[in-house]
N, C-alpha and C positions, 0 to 999 in steps of 0.2 A: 178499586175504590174510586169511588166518581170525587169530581172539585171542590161539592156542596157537603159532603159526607161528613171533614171533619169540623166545617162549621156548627152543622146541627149536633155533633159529639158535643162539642164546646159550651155550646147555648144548652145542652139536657143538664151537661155540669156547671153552668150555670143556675140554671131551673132548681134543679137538685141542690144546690146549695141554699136555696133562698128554702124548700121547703124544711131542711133542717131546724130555722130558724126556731117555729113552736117546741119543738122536742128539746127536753130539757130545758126546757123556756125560761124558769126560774132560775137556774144556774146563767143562762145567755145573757140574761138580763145583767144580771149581777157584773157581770164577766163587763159585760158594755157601761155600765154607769161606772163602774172603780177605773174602768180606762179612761174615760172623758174624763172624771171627775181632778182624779190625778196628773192627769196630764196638762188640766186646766189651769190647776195649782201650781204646779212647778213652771207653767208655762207664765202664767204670774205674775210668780216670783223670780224669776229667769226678766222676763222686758221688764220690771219693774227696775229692779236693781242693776241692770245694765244700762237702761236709760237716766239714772240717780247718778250713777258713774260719768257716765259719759258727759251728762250736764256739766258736773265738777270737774272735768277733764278738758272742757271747754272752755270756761270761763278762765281756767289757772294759765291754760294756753293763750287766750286773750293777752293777759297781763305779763308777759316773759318780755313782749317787745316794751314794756313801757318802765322794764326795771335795765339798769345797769347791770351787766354781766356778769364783774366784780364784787358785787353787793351781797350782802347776806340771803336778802329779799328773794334775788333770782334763784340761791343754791334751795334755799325751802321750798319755793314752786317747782324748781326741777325733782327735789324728794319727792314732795307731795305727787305729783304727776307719775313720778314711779311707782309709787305704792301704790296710787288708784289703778294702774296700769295692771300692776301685779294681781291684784285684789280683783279686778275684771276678768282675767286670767282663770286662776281660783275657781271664780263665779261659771265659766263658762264649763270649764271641765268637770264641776262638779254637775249641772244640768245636764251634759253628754251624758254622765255614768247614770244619774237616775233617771234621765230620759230611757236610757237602753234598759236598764232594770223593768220599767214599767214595759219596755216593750218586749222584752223577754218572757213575763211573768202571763201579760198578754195573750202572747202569741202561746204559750205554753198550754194556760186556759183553753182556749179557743182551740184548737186541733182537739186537745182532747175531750171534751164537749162535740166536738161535730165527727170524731173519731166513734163514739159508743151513740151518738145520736143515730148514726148511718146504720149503725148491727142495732138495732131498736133498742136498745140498754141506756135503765134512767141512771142516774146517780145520787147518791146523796148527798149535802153538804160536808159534812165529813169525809166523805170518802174523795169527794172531787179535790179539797184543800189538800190529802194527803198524796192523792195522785199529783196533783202538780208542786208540791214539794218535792217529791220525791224525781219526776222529772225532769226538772229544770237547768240540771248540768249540763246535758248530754246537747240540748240542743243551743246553751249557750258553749258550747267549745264548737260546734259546728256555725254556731252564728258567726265565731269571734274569726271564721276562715275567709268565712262568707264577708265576711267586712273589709276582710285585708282583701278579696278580690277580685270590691267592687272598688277601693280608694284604688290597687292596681289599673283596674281598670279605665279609670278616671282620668289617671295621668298618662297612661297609653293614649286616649283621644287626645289629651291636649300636646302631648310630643309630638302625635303625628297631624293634628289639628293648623299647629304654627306656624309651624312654613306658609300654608295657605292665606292663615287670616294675614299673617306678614305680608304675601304677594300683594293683597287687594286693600293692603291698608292705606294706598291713597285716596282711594273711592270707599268716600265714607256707606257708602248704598251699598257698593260689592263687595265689604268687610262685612255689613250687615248680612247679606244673604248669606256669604260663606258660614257666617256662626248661625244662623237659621240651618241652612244644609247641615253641617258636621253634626248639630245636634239632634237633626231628624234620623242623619244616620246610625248615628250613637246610641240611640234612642231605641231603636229598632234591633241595633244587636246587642245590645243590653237586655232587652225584651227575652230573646233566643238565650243570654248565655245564661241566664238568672233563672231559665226553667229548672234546671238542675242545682241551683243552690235553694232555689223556696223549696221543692221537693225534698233536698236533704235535710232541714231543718226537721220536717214534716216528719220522716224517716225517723230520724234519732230522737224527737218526741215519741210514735209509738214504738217504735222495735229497743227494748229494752237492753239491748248488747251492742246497739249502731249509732256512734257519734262522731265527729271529725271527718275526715276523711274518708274514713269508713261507709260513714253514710252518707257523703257525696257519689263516692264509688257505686253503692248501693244504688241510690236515687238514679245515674246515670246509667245501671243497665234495666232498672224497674220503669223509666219514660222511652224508653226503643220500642215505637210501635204507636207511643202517644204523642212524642214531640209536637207537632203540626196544633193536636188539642191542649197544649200547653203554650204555644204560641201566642195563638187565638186567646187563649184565657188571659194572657199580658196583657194584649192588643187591649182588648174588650177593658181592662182594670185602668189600664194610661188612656184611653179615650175618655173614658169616666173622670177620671182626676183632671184631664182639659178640661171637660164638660164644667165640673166643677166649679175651676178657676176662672172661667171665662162666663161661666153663668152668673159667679158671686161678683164679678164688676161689673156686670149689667144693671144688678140689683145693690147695688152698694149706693147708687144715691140715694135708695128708696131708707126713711128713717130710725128703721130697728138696725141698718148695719151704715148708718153717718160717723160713728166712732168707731178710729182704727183699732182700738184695742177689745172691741165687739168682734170686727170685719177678722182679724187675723184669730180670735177664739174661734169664730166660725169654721174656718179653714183648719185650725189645728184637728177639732172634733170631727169634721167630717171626715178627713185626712187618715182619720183614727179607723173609724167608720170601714172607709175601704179598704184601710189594711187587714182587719180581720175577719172582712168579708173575704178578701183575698187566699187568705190563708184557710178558710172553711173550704173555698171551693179548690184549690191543692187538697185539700184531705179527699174529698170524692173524687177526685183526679188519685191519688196514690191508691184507693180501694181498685178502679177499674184498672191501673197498672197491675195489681197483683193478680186480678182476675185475669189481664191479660194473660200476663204469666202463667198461670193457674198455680199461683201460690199462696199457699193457709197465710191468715192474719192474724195476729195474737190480740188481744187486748184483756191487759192486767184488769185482773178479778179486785172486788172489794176487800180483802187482806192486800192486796197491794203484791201477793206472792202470786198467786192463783192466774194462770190465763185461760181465758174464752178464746177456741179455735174456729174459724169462721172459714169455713171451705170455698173457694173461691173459684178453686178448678171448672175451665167449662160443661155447658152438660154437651154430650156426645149426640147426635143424632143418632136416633138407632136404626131410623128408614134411609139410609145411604147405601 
Protein backbone atom coordinates (compact mmCIF):
# COMPACT_ATOMS: atom_id res chain seq x y z
CA UNK A 1 0.00 0.00 0.00
CA UNK A 2 1.75 3.14 -1.27
CA UNK A 3 1.43 6.80 1.33
CA UNK A 4 -1.11 8.49 -0.99
CA UNK A 5 -3.54 5.21 -1.01
CA UNK A 6 -5.35 5.83 2.17
CA UNK A 7 -5.67 9.53 1.41
CA UNK A 8 -7.66 8.96 -1.88
CA UNK A 9 -9.68 6.00 0.26
CA UNK A 10 -10.57 8.82 2.63
CA UNK A 11 -11.51 11.65 0.03
CA UNK A 12 -13.87 8.68 -2.31
CA UNK A 13 -15.58 8.33 1.46
CA UNK A 14 -15.68 11.60 1.35
CA UNK A 15 -17.04 12.12 -2.27
CA UNK A 16 -19.30 9.29 -1.53
CA UNK A 17 -20.85 10.79 1.18
CA UNK A 18 -21.72 14.09 -0.37
CA UNK A 19 -23.38 12.05 -3.29
CA UNK A 20 -25.78 10.41 -0.75
CA UNK A 21 -26.94 13.60 -0.11
CA UNK A 22 -29.93 13.65 -3.15
CA UNK A 23 -31.00 10.03 -2.32
CA UNK A 24 -33.63 10.32 -0.09
CA UNK A 25 -33.56 13.89 -0.33
CA UNK A 26 -36.83 14.47 1.13
CA UNK A 27 -36.33 12.65 4.20
CA UNK A 28 -32.43 14.55 4.28
CA UNK A 29 -33.93 17.55 4.10
CA UNK A 30 -36.31 17.24 6.77
CA UNK A 31 -33.62 15.33 9.03
CA UNK A 32 -31.40 18.95 8.40
CA UNK A 33 -34.25 21.63 9.02
CA UNK A 34 -35.84 19.83 12.52
CA UNK A 35 -31.95 19.77 13.56
CA UNK A 36 -31.10 23.47 12.92
CA UNK A 37 -34.45 24.48 13.65
CA UNK A 38 -34.39 22.86 17.17
CA UNK A 39 -31.33 23.40 18.03
CA UNK A 40 -31.73 27.16 17.26
CA UNK A 41 -34.56 27.12 19.67
CA UNK A 42 -33.34 25.75 22.60
CA UNK A 43 -30.10 27.46 21.81
CA UNK A 44 -32.37 30.50 22.31
CA UNK A 45 -33.85 29.88 24.96
CA UNK A 46 -30.67 28.40 26.64
CA UNK A 47 -28.40 32.42 26.16
CA UNK A 48 -31.59 33.94 26.67
CA UNK A 49 -32.32 32.86 30.00
CA UNK A 50 -28.82 32.60 31.14
CA UNK A 51 -27.99 35.91 30.21
CA UNK A 52 -31.51 37.31 32.20
CA UNK A 53 -29.95 35.34 35.02
CA UNK A 54 -26.80 36.35 35.16
CA UNK A 55 -27.78 40.19 34.71
CA UNK A 56 -29.80 39.65 38.08
CA UNK A 57 -26.86 37.82 39.48
CA UNK A 58 -24.92 40.91 38.95
CA UNK A 59 -26.42 43.58 39.91
CA UNK A 60 -27.79 41.78 43.46
CA UNK A 61 -23.90 41.04 43.63
CA UNK A 62 -23.21 44.85 43.10
CA UNK A 63 -25.28 45.75 46.17
CA UNK A 64 -23.91 43.11 48.94
CA UNK A 65 -20.95 45.61 49.57
CA UNK A 66 -23.26 48.56 50.04
CA UNK A 67 -25.55 46.64 52.64
CA UNK A 68 -24.59 45.81 56.31
CA UNK A 69 -23.89 42.20 56.91
CA UNK A 70 -26.28 42.00 59.84
CA UNK A 71 -29.07 43.49 58.07
CA UNK A 72 -31.99 41.82 56.71
CA UNK A 73 -31.19 43.51 53.38
CA UNK A 74 -27.92 41.50 52.84
CA UNK A 75 -29.69 37.93 54.12
CA UNK A 76 -32.38 38.39 50.89
CA UNK A 77 -29.63 39.21 48.28
CA UNK A 78 -27.65 36.38 49.70
CA UNK A 79 -31.36 34.21 49.05
CA UNK A 80 -32.04 35.82 46.13
CA UNK A 81 -28.45 35.08 44.70
CA UNK A 82 -28.92 31.36 45.66
CA UNK A 83 -31.98 30.73 43.97
CA UNK A 84 -30.93 32.44 40.81
CA UNK A 85 -27.77 30.51 41.21
CA UNK A 86 -29.75 27.24 41.57
CA UNK A 87 -32.27 28.20 38.91
CA UNK A 88 -29.09 28.73 36.41
CA UNK A 89 -28.24 25.34 37.43
CA UNK A 90 -31.72 23.96 36.52
CA UNK A 91 -31.45 25.82 33.36
CA UNK A 92 -28.15 24.46 32.19
CA UNK A 93 -28.77 20.84 32.78
CA UNK A 94 -31.84 20.76 31.45
CA UNK A 95 -30.36 22.38 27.81
CA UNK A 96 -27.37 19.39 28.27
CA UNK A 97 -30.37 16.62 28.33
CA UNK A 98 -32.41 18.26 25.28
CA UNK A 99 -29.35 19.44 23.66
CA UNK A 100 -28.23 15.54 23.74
CA UNK A 101 -31.90 14.27 22.92
CA UNK A 102 -31.88 16.52 19.64
CA UNK A 103 -28.56 15.02 19.04
CA UNK A 104 -29.27 11.54 19.57
CA UNK A 105 -32.45 11.61 17.63
CA UNK A 106 -30.24 13.42 14.87
CA UNK A 107 -27.69 11.42 14.60
CA UNK A 108 -30.11 8.26 14.75
CA UNK A 109 -32.01 10.03 11.50
CA UNK A 110 -29.08 10.60 9.67
CA UNK A 111 -27.11 7.06 9.75
CA UNK A 112 -30.09 5.56 8.90
CA UNK A 113 -31.06 7.73 5.94
CA UNK A 114 -27.33 7.39 4.53
CA UNK A 115 -27.51 3.69 5.75
CA UNK A 116 -30.42 2.55 3.01
CA UNK A 117 -29.34 5.62 0.79
CA UNK A 118 -25.92 3.63 0.09
CA UNK A 119 -27.96 -0.07 -0.63
CA UNK A 120 -30.24 2.35 -3.11
CA UNK A 121 -33.35 1.83 -0.74
CA UNK A 122 -36.00 4.83 -0.60
CA UNK A 123 -38.09 5.13 2.54
CA UNK A 124 -41.13 6.34 3.38
CA UNK A 125 -42.12 8.94 5.90
CA UNK A 126 -43.59 6.53 7.92
CA UNK A 127 -41.43 3.96 7.79
CA UNK A 128 -38.35 6.25 8.55
CA UNK A 129 -40.21 7.86 11.85
CA UNK A 130 -40.78 4.23 13.02
CA UNK A 131 -37.33 3.05 12.10
CA UNK A 132 -35.76 5.69 14.27
CA UNK A 133 -38.16 5.16 16.96
CA UNK A 134 -37.46 2.05 17.20
CA UNK A 135 -33.58 2.68 17.18
CA UNK A 136 -32.73 5.03 19.23
CA UNK A 137 -31.82 3.16 22.46
CA UNK A 138 -29.27 1.14 21.29
CA UNK A 139 -27.13 3.88 20.28
CA UNK A 140 -27.96 6.11 22.99
CA UNK A 141 -26.42 3.53 25.72
CA UNK A 142 -23.47 3.27 23.34
CA UNK A 143 -23.46 7.20 23.14
CA UNK A 144 -23.89 7.37 27.06
CA UNK A 145 -20.21 5.19 26.97
CA UNK A 146 -18.97 7.31 24.57
CA UNK A 147 -19.53 10.33 26.67
CA UNK A 148 -18.10 9.08 29.82
CA UNK A 149 -14.88 8.32 27.63
CA UNK A 150 -14.45 11.37 26.20
CA UNK A 151 -15.18 13.55 29.91
CA UNK A 152 -12.34 10.59 30.76
CA UNK A 153 -10.42 11.54 28.54
CA UNK A 154 -10.42 15.22 29.09
CA UNK A 155 -9.24 14.95 32.37
CA UNK A 156 -6.43 12.47 31.52
CA UNK A 157 -5.01 15.66 29.39
CA UNK A 158 -5.47 17.98 31.96
CA UNK A 159 -3.80 15.66 34.78
CA UNK A 160 -1.07 15.11 32.60
CA UNK A 161 -1.26 18.63 30.79
CA UNK A 162 -0.45 20.45 34.58
CA UNK A 163 2.65 20.05 35.49
CA UNK A 164 3.71 21.56 32.20
CA UNK A 165 1.43 24.62 32.05
CA UNK A 166 2.62 24.91 35.97
CA UNK A 167 6.39 24.76 34.68
CA UNK A 168 5.98 27.68 32.27
CA UNK A 169 3.64 29.65 34.22
CA UNK A 170 6.04 32.43 34.69
CA UNK A 171 6.41 33.08 31.02
CA UNK A 172 3.25 34.30 30.10
CA UNK A 173 4.23 33.39 25.99
CA UNK A 174 5.59 29.85 27.25
CA UNK A 175 2.37 29.06 29.21
CA UNK A 176 0.60 30.16 26.02
CA UNK A 177 2.48 27.72 23.68
CA UNK A 178 2.47 24.98 26.21
CA UNK A 179 -1.62 25.10 26.14
CA UNK A 180 -1.31 25.59 22.20
CA UNK A 181 0.94 22.38 22.03
CA UNK A 182 -1.09 20.04 24.70
CA UNK A 183 -4.11 20.93 22.74
CA UNK A 184 -2.78 20.07 19.32
CA UNK A 185 -1.69 17.08 20.71
CA UNK A 186 -4.81 16.13 22.29
CA UNK A 187 -6.47 17.04 19.47
CA UNK A 188 -4.84 14.58 17.40
CA UNK A 189 -5.19 11.57 19.61
CA UNK A 190 -8.55 12.29 20.21
CA UNK A 191 -8.96 12.27 16.56
CA UNK A 192 -7.38 8.33 16.60
CA UNK A 193 -9.33 7.29 19.69
CA UNK A 194 -12.81 8.59 18.61
CA UNK A 195 -12.44 6.41 15.40
CA UNK A 196 -13.96 3.55 17.26
CA UNK A 197 -16.40 5.24 19.37
CA UNK A 198 -18.30 7.29 16.15
CA UNK A 199 -18.03 3.86 14.40
CA UNK A 200 -19.81 2.23 17.41
CA UNK A 201 -22.45 4.56 17.58
CA UNK A 202 -22.82 3.84 13.74
CA UNK A 203 -22.87 -0.11 14.67
CA UNK A 204 -25.48 -0.17 17.29
CA UNK A 205 -27.69 2.13 15.00
CA UNK A 206 -27.79 -0.40 12.18
CA UNK A 207 -26.88 -3.98 13.60
CA UNK A 208 -30.11 -4.58 15.55
CA UNK A 209 -28.46 -6.79 18.48
CA UNK A 210 -25.24 -4.42 18.93
CA UNK A 211 -25.12 -1.59 21.64
CA UNK A 212 -22.80 -0.62 24.44
CA UNK A 213 -19.85 -2.18 24.59
CA UNK A 214 -20.76 -4.54 22.34
CA UNK A 215 -20.74 -2.41 19.64
CA UNK A 216 -17.69 -0.74 20.51
CA UNK A 217 -16.14 -4.12 20.64
CA UNK A 218 -17.68 -4.60 17.25
CA UNK A 219 -16.71 -1.34 15.67
CA UNK A 220 -13.10 -1.97 16.85
CA UNK A 221 -12.53 -5.20 15.19
CA UNK A 222 -14.83 -4.01 11.82
CA UNK A 223 -12.02 -0.60 11.47
CA UNK A 224 -8.64 -3.08 11.37
CA UNK A 225 -7.67 -2.62 8.11
CA UNK A 226 -9.43 1.06 7.79
CA UNK A 227 -8.00 2.84 10.70
CA UNK A 228 -5.44 5.24 8.81
CA UNK A 229 -9.21 6.00 6.39
CA UNK A 230 -10.75 6.79 9.63
CA UNK A 231 -7.97 9.08 10.81
CA UNK A 232 -7.89 10.98 7.72
CA UNK A 233 -11.71 11.31 7.86
CA UNK A 234 -11.25 13.14 11.61
CA UNK A 235 -8.43 15.15 10.16
CA UNK A 236 -10.46 16.33 7.26
CA UNK A 237 -13.97 17.01 9.72
CA UNK A 238 -11.50 19.16 12.59
CA UNK A 239 -9.81 20.99 9.71
CA UNK A 240 -13.28 22.04 8.47
CA UNK A 241 -14.57 23.14 11.98
CA UNK A 242 -11.00 25.46 12.13
CA UNK A 243 -11.82 26.36 8.60
CA UNK A 244 -15.09 27.43 9.97
CA UNK A 245 -14.28 29.28 13.16
CA UNK A 246 -11.62 31.17 11.68
CA UNK A 247 -13.42 31.89 8.49
CA UNK A 248 -16.57 33.28 10.58
CA UNK A 249 -14.18 35.92 12.38
CA UNK A 250 -12.89 37.13 9.32
CA UNK A 251 -16.46 37.82 8.20
CA UNK A 252 -17.96 38.82 11.45
CA UNK A 253 -17.44 42.49 10.75
CA UNK A 254 -19.13 42.11 7.50
CA UNK A 255 -23.04 43.24 8.61
CA UNK A 256 -25.38 40.18 8.49
CA UNK A 257 -23.12 38.54 11.36
CA UNK A 258 -22.33 42.38 13.58
CA UNK A 259 -24.72 40.73 16.31
CA UNK A 260 -23.43 38.13 18.49
CA UNK A 261 -26.31 36.46 18.91
CA UNK A 262 -26.62 36.07 14.92
CA UNK A 263 -22.62 35.22 14.81
CA UNK A 264 -22.94 32.39 17.65
CA UNK A 265 -26.51 30.84 15.70
CA UNK A 266 -24.33 30.80 12.79
CA UNK A 267 -21.72 28.57 14.45
CA UNK A 268 -24.32 26.64 16.32
CA UNK A 269 -26.06 25.59 12.65
CA UNK A 270 -23.01 24.98 10.91
CA UNK A 271 -21.48 22.98 13.89
CA UNK A 272 -24.78 20.95 13.26
CA UNK A 273 -23.97 20.76 9.70
CA UNK A 274 -20.74 18.90 10.04
CA UNK A 275 -21.84 16.78 12.60
CA UNK A 276 -24.13 14.86 10.44
CA UNK A 277 -22.19 15.17 7.55
CA UNK A 278 -19.76 13.44 9.79
CA UNK A 279 -21.57 10.77 10.75
CA UNK A 280 -23.04 10.09 7.01
CA UNK A 281 -19.57 9.55 6.00
CA UNK A 282 -18.76 6.88 9.15
CA UNK A 283 -21.84 5.06 7.60
CA UNK A 284 -19.87 4.66 4.15
CA UNK A 285 -16.75 4.00 6.19
CA UNK A 286 -18.75 1.11 8.22
CA UNK A 287 -20.24 -0.38 4.59
CA UNK A 288 -16.42 -0.67 3.21
CA UNK A 289 -15.50 -2.19 6.77
CA UNK A 290 -17.85 -4.85 6.27
CA UNK A 291 -16.90 -5.33 2.71
CA UNK A 292 -13.46 -5.34 4.05
CA UNK A 293 -14.36 -8.21 6.06
CA UNK A 294 -16.56 -9.68 3.63
CA UNK A 295 -19.35 -9.59 5.85
CA UNK A 296 -23.49 -9.58 4.98
CA UNK A 297 -25.12 -6.11 6.17
CA UNK A 298 -28.55 -6.30 7.35
CA UNK A 299 -30.91 -3.49 7.05
CA UNK A 300 -34.42 -3.63 8.70
CA UNK A 301 -37.15 -4.06 6.03
CA UNK A 302 -40.34 -1.72 6.17
CA UNK A 303 -42.39 -3.87 8.97
CA UNK A 304 -39.48 -2.98 11.02
CA UNK A 305 -39.11 -7.08 11.40
CA UNK A 306 -38.03 -7.98 7.87
CA UNK A 307 -33.94 -7.57 6.90
CA UNK A 308 -32.45 -6.80 3.39
CA UNK A 309 -29.11 -8.85 3.26
CA UNK A 310 -26.56 -6.91 1.15
CA UNK A 311 -23.51 -9.35 0.35
CA UNK A 312 -20.57 -7.64 0.79
CA UNK A 313 -18.01 -10.44 0.47
CA UNK A 314 -15.28 -9.61 -2.21
CA UNK A 315 -15.51 -10.81 -5.79
CA UNK A 316 -12.56 -13.38 -6.27
CA UNK A 317 -10.61 -12.90 -9.34
CA UNK A 318 -10.99 -15.87 -11.23
CA UNK A 319 -7.81 -15.24 -13.80
CA UNK A 320 -5.31 -15.62 -10.81
Amino acid sequence: MTFSEPFRAALMIFQETIKLLPKNGKLVALTIVLTLVLSSIFFLIFNFSNKSLLRDMLMRESLIPLTRANSAEFSTLLARLKEDFELMLVIDVAFILAYWFIWLFSIVATILLSAFSHAERRLSENNFILLVLRSWKRPMITGFYTTIMDIGYIFVVFLMASPFIAFFSNSMSGAHLTIYLVGIVACVFYSYLSIVWVLGIVVSVIEGNCYGFGALGKAEELIEGKRIEGFILNAIFVLLSVALSQGSRIIRGHKWLVNDMVYELFLVNFSCLLRLLHFMAYTVLYFQCKKNHGEEIELQGEGGVEYTKIYSTPLVDGTA
